[in-house]
C-alpha positions as CSV (number, residue, x, y, z in Angstrom):
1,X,-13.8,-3.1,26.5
2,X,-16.8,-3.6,28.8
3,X,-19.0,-6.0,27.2
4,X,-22.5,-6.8,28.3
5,X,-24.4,-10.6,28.4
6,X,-28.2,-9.9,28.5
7,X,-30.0,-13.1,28.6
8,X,-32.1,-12.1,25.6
9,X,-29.3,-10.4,23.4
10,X,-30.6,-7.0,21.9
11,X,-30.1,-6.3,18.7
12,X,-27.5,-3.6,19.5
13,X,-25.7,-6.3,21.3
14,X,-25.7,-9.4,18.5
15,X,-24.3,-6.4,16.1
16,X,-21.3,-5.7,18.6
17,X,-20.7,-9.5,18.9
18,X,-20.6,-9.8,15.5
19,X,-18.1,-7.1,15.0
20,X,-16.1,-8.8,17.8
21,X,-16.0,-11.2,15.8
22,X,-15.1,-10.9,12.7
23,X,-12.0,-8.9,13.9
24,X,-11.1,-12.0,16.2
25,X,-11.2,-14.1,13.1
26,X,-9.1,-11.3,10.8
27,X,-6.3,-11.1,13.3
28,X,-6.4,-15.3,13.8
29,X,-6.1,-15.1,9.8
30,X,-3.0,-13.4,10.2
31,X,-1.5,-15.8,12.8
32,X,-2.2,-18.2,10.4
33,X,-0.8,-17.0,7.4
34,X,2.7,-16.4,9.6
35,X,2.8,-20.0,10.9
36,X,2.5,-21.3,7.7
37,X,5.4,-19.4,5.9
38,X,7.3,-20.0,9.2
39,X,6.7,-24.0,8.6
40,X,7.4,-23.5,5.2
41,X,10.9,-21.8,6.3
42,X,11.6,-24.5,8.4
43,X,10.8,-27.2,6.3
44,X,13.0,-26.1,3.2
45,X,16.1,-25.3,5.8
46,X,18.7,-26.4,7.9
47,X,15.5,-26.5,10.5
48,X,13.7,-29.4,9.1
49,X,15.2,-32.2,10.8
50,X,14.1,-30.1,14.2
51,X,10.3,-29.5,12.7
52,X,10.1,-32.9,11.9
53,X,11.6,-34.4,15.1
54,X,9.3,-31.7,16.9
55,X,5.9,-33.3,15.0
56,X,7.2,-36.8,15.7
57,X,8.0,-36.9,19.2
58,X,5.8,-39.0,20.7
59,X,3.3,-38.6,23.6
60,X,1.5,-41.1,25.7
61,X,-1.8,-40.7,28.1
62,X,-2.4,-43.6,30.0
63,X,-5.2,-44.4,32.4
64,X,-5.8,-47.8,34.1
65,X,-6.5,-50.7,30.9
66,X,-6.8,-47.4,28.5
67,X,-3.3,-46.5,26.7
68,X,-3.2,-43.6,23.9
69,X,0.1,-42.9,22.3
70,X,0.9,-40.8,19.1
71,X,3.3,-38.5,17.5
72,X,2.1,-35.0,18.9
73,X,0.9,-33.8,15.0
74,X,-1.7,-36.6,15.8
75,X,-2.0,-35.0,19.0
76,X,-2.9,-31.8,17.2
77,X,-4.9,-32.7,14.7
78,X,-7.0,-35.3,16.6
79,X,-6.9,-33.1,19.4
80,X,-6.8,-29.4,19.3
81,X,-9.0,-29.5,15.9
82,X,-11.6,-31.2,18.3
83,X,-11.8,-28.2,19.9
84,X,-12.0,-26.4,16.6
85,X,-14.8,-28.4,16.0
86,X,-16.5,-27.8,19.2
87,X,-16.7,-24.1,18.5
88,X,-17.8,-24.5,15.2
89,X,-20.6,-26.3,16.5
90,X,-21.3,-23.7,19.1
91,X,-21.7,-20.8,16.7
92,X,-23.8,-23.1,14.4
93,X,-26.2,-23.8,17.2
94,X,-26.1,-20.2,18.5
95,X,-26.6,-19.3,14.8
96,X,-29.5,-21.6,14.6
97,X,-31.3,-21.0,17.7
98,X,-31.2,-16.8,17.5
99,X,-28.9,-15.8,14.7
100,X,-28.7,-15.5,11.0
101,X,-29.9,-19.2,10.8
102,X,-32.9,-18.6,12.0
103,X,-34.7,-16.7,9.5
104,X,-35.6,-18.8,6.3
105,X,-35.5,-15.7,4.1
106,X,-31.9,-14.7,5.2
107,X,-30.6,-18.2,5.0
108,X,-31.9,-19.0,1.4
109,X,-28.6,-17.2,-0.2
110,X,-25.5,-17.9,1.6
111,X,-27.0,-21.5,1.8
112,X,-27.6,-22.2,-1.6
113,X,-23.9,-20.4,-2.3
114,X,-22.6,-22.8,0.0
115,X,-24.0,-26.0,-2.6
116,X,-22.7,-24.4,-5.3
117,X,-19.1,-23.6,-3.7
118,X,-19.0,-27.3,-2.3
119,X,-20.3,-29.0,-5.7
120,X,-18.1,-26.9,-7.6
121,X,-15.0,-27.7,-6.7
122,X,-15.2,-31.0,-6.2
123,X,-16.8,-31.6,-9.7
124,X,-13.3,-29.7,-11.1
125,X,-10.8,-32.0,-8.7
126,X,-12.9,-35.4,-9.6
127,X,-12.6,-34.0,-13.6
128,X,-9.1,-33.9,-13.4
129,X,-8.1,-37.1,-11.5
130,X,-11.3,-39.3,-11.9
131,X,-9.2,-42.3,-13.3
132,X,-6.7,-42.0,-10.4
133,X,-8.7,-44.2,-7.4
134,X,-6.0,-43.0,-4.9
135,X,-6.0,-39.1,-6.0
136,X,-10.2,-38.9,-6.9
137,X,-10.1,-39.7,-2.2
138,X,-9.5,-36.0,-2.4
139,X,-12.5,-34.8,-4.4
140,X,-13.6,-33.2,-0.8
141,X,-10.7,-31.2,-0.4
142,X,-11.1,-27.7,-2.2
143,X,-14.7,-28.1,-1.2
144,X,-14.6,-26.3,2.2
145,X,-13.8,-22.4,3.0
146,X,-11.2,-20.6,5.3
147,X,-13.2,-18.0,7.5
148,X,-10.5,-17.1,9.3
149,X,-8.4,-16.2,6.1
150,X,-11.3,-15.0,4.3
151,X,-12.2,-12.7,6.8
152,X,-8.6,-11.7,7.0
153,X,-8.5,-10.7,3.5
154,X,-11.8,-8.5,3.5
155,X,-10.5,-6.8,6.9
156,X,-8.0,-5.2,4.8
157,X,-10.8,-3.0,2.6
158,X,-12.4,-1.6,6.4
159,X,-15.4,0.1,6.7
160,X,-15.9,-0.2,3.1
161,X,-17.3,-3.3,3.0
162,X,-21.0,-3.6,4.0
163,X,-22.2,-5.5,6.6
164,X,-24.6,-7.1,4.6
165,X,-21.8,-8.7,2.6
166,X,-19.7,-9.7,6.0
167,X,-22.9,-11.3,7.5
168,X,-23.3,-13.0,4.3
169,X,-19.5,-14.5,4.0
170,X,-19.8,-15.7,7.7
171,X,-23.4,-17.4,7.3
172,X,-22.0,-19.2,4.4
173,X,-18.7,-20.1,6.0
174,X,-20.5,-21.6,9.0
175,X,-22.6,-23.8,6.2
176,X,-19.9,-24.9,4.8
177,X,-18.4,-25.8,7.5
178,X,-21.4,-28.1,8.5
179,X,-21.3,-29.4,5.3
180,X,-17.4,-30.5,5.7
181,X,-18.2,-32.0,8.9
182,X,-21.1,-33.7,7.1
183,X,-18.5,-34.8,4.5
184,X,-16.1,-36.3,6.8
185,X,-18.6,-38.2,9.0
186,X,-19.7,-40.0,6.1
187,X,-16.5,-40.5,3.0
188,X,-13.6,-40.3,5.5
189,X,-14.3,-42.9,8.0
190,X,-12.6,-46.0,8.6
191,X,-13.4,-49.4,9.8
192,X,-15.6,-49.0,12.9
193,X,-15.5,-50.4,16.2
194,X,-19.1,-51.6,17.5
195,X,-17.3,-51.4,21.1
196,X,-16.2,-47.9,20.8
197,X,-19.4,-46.6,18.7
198,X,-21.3,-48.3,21.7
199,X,-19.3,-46.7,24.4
200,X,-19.8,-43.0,22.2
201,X,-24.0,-43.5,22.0
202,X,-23.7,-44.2,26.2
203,X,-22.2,-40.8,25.9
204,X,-24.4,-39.2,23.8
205,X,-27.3,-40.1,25.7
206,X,-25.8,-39.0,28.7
207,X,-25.5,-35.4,27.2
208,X,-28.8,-35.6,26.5
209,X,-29.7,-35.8,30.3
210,X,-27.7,-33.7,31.3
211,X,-29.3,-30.9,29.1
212,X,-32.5,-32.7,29.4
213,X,-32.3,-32.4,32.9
214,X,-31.6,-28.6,32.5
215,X,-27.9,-29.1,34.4
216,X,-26.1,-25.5,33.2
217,X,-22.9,-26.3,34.3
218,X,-19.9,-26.7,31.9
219,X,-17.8,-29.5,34.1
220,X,-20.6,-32.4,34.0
221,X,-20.3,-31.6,30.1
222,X,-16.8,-31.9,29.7
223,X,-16.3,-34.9,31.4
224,X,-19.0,-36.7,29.3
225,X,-17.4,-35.0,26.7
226,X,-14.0,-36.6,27.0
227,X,-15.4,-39.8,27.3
228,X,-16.9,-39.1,24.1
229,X,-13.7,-38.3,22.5
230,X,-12.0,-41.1,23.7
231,X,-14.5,-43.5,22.2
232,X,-15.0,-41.6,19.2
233,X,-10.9,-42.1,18.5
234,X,-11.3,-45.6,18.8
235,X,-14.0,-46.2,17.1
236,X,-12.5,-45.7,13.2
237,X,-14.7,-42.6,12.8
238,X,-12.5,-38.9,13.0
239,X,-12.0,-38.3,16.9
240,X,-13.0,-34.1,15.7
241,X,-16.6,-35.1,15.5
242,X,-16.9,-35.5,19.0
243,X,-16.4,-31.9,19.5
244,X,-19.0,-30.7,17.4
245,X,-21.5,-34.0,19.5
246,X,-20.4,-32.4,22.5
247,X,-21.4,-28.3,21.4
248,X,-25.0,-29.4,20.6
249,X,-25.7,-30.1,23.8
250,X,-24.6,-27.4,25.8
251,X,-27.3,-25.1,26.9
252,X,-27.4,-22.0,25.4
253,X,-29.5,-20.1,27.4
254,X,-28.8,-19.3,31.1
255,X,-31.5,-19.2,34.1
256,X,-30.9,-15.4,35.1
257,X,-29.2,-12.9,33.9
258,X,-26.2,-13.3,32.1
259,X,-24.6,-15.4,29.5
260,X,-25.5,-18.9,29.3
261,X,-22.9,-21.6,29.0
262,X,-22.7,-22.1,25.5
263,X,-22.0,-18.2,24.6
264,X,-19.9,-18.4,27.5
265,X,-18.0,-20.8,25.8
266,X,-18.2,-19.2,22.5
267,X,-16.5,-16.3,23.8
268,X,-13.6,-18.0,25.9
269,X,-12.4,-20.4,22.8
270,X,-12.5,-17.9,20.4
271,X,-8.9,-16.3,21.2
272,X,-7.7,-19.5,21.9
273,X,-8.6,-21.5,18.9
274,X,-7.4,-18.2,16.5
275,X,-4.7,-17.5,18.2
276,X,-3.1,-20.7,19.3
277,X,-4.8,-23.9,18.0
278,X,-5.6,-22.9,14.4
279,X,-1.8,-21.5,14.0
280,X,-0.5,-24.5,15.9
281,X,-2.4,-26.5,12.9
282,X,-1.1,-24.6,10.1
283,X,2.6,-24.6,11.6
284,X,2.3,-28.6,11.6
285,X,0.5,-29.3,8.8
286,X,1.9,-26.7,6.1
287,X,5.4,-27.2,6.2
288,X,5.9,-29.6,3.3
289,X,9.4,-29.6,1.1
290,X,9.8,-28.1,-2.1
291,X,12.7,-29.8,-3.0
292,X,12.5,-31.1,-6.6
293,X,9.5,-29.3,-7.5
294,X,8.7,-26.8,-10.0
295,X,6.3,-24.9,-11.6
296,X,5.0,-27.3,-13.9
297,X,4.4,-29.3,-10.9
298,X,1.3,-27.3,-10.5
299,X,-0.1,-28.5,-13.7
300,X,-0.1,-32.2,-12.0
301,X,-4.0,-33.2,-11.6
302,X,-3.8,-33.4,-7.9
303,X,-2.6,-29.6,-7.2
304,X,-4.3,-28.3,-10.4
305,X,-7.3,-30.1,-9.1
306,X,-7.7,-28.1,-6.2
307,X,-6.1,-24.6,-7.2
308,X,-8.6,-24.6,-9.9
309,X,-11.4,-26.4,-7.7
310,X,-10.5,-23.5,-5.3
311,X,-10.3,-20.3,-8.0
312,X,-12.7,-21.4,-10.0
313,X,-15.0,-24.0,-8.8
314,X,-15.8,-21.9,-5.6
315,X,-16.0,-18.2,-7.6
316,X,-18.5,-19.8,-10.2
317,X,-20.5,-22.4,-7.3
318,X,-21.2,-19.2,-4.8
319,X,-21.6,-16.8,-7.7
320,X,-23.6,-18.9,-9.9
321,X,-26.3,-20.7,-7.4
322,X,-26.4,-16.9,-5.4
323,X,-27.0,-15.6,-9.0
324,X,-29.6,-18.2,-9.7
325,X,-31.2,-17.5,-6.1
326,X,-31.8,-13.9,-6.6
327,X,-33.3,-14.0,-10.4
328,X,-35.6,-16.9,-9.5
329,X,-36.5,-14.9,-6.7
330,X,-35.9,-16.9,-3.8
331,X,-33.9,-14.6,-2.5
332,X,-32.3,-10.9,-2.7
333,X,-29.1,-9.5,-2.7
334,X,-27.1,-8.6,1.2
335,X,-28.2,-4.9,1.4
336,X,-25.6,-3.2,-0.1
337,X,-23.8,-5.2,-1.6
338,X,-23.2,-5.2,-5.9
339,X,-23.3,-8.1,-8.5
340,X,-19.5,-6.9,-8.7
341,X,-18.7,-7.2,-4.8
342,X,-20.5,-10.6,-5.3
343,X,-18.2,-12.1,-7.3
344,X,-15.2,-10.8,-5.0
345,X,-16.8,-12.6,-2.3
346,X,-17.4,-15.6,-4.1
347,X,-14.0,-15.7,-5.1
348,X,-12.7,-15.3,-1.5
349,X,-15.0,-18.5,-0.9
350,X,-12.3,-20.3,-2.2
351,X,-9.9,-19.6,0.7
352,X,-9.7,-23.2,2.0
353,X,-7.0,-23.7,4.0
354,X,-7.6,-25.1,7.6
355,X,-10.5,-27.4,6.5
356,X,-8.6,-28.4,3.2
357,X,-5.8,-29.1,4.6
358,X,-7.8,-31.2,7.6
359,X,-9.2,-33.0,4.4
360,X,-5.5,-33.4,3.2
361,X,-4.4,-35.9,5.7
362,X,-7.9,-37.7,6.1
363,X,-7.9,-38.4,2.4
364,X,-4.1,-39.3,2.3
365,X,-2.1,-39.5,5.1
366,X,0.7,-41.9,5.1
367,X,-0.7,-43.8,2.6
368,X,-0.4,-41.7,-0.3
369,X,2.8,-38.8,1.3
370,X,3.1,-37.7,-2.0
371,X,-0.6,-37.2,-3.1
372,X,-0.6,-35.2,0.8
373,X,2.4,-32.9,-0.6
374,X,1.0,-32.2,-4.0
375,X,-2.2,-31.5,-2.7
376,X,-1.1,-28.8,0.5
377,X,1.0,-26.9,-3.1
378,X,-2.1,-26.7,-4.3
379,X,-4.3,-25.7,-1.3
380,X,-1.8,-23.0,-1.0
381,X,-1.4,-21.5,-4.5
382,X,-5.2,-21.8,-4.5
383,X,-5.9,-20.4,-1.4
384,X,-2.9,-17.1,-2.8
385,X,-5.0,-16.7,-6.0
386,X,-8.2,-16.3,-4.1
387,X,-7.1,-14.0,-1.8
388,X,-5.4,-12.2,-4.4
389,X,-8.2,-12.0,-7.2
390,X,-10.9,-12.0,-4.6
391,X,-9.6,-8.5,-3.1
392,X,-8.4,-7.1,-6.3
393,X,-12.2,-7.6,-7.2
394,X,-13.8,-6.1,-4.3
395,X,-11.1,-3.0,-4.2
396,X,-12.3,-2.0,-7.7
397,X,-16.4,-3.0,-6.7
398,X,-16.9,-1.0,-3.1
399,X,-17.4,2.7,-2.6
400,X,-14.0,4.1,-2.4
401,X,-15.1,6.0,1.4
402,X,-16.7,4.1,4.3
403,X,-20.1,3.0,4.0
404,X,-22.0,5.0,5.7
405,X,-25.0,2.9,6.5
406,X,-22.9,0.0,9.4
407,X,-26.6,-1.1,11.0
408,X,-25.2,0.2,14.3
């Protein structure tokens, strides 16, 4: 597919990119939903002494005075997900600078949905476990949405959905996103080194010269970048956070034609962070054992907290504040797009797994390993029910043909 990079995108062009996207992101939904009932297979089998050895084994990176050694599921989840995190922050600055962010009037709905589908849930899970001051750590944890699955959910209904309604469920997915990130900068930190936080604000200013400065290429960037990383893991504050630091510096427009670095960027990580680090997360973070577990142990507060934070917290968060946005008038309804196909949306909101499950271990970890089981049950028979419900809704709400107006 030949694929231009005009320096000032036309509008032809942003609507390709988006369409390039939002496949990219169905097919990574895929890949993830196959890595986690492969980790589930392997973790209720024969296999799980492999899996577990495998997420265990232990690798070291050592330079000079400066030693880092963990199991590689630290690896991953320190590590990848920082690149994760880097590209969400690239498509949040793109977004911000020329896209759907940019426009007050188109930002009023999906960002007041986002409030409701964070405030939501989390007002459900700290309901049902607020006398529990090890379980209520997880209040955050239905709070956030899966775009990846999400989109790979309303894939499946084509050309029947309009874009109105995919722009909308990507514009809020990106907010909430910012507003995990937000979440874990500021609840899910640990004790800070001055040290490290000094060595990470060294870094920080020297992105800022280097964009300051007007420097376009990526290398210069990285470097400061890992520095940045380094310090950021040792300073008690999640190492992730560096990678979305690092993509709000990096120039997004280029000095001739062509693609600056950041949508350069954009468009190199996406395959790799749907199609291998997103699915390398799920595949070492979903496979939990089900042994001695029933279905009653769904009805525990910490699962039920967030299958219902999820279902219902999300569908009536998004649905009620978008509802309240259009009848107060601050804002109107994604052209073509029903009250009906709303609340199938809404409902698909409440497809948290990556971000959830990112949550999980933040809020739990090894300190609570049975809190981290119960709640990864219930991110995924939340995250089922969504998907379920959500497209049940939307089958019944869309025309039944294509829509016939695509904007391009």
């Amino acid at each position: 597919m030949k694929q231009t990079h005009p320096s000032e995108p036309s509008r032809g062009c942003i609507v390709s990119a988006i369409r390039e996207f939002l496949q990219l992101e169905a097919a990574g939904g895929i890949l993830l939903m196959l890595a986690t009932v492969v980790a589930m297979v392997a973790a209720n089998t024969a296999a799980e002494g492999l899996y577990q050895a495998f997420l265990d084994t232990r690798v070291a990176v050592q330079l000079g005075a400066l030693h880092i050694a963990k199991p590689l599921i630290l690896w991953i989840n320190d590590g990848l997900m920082a690149v994760f995190f880097f590209l969400v922050g690239l498509e949040i600055k793109r977004e911000v600078m020329e896209g759907e962010l940019t426009n007050p009037a188109q930002i009023t709905l999906p960002a007041l949905g986002a409030v409701g589908g964070m405030v939501g849930p989390a007002a459900i899970y700290a309901w049902l476990n607020w006398n529990d001051a090890v379980a209520i750590d997880g209040w955050a944890i239905p709070a956030a949405t899966d775009i990846a699955f999400a989109l790979g959910v309303l894939s499946l209904l084509g050309s029947r959905v309009p874009n109105g309604l995919k722009i909308f469920l990507l514009t809020l997915a990106i907010l909430d996103d910012l507003g995990a990130i937000l979440i874990i900068a500021i609840f899910y930190t640990d004790q800070l080194s001055v040290a490290s936080l000094a060595v990470a604000a060294a870094a920080v200013v020297g992105l800022w010269i280097l964009n300051w400065r007007g420097v376009k290429a990526i290398p210069p960037y990285f470097f400061v970048g890992l520095v940045l990383w380094v310090a950021v893991l040792k300073s008690g504050v999640h190492a992730t956070l560096a990678g979305v630091v690092l993509a709000l510096f990096i120039p997004l427009k280029a000095d001739a034609d062509g693609p600056g670095p950041l949508r350069r960027l954009e468009h190199d990580l996406h395959p790799v962070v749907a199609y291998a680090i997103l699915p390398l997360f799920a595949f070492a973070n979903a496979g939990v054992s089900l042994k001695g577990l029933s279905v009653g142990s769904l009805l525990e507060p910490v699962p039920l907290g967030i299958a219902a934070g999820l279902l219902i917290g999300k569908m009536v968060g998004v649905f009620g504040m978008s509802a309240i946005a259009v009848k107060s008038g601050l804002a109107r309804l994604p052209e073509g797009a029903s009250w009906k196909a709303m609340l199938g949306v809404s409902t698909l909101c409440g497809i948290g797994f990556t971000m959830s499950i990112f949550i999980t271990g933040l809020a739990f970890g090894d300190a609570a390993p049975q809190q981290a089981i119960a709640s990864i049950i219930g991110i995924l028979a939340g995250t089922l029910a969504c998907a379920v419900v959500g497209y049940l809704i939307l089958a019944a709400a869309l025309p039944k043909s294509a829509v016939v107006d695509q904007r391009g």
